[in-house]
C-alpha positions in Angstrom: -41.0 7.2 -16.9 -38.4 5.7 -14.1 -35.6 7.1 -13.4 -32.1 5.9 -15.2 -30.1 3.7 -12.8 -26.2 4.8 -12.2 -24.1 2.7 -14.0 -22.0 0.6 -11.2 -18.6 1.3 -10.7 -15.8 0.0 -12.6 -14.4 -3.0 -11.1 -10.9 -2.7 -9.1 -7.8 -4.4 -10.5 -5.9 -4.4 -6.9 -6.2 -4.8 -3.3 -6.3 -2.0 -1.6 -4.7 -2.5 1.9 -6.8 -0.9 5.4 -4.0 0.8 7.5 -4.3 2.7 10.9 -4.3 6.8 10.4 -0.5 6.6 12.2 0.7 4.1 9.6 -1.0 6.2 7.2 0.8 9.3 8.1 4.3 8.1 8.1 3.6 6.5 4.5 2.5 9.8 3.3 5.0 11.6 4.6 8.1 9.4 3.4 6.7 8.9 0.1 6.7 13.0 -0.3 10.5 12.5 0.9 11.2 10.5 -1.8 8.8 12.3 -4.4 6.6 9.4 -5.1 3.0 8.7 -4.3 1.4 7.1 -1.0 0.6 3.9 -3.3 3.7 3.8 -5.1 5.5 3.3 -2.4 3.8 1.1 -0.3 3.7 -1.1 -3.9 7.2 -1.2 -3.8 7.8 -2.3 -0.1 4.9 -5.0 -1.1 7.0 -6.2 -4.1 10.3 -5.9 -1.6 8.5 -8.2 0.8 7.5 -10.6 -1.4 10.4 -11.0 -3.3 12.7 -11.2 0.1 10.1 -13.7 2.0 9.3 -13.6 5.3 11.9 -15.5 6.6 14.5 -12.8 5.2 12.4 -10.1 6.3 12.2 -11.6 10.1 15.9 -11.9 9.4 16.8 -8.0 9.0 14.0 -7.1 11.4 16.0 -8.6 14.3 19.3 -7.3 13.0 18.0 -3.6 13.6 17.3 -4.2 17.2 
């Protein structure tokens, strides 16, 4: 008698992003600042981004400097 096969795993809804261990780090640590999760917040600066654009984004990026 064979052995039963695993079932496969469930299919993934999102995207989920590769990020240095650094980048990592400092998402962790300011999403426990705020009280949220890691992927909560890095959803939110996603939907941020996308709903500024890029060009807005370049915009406040050179502001800060």
């Amino acid at each position: 008698m064979p052995a039963p096969f695993a079932a496969p795993p469930a299919p993934r809804q999102g995207a989920e992003p590769r990020i240095d261990l650094a980048l990592g780090l400092q998402v962790a640590r300011a999403a426990k600042a705020v009280g949220v999760t890691p992927d909560a917040l890095v959803e939110d600066a996603v939907r941020l981004y996308l709903e500024l654009g890029p060009g807005e984004v370049a915009r406040l990026r050179s502001g800060r400097a």
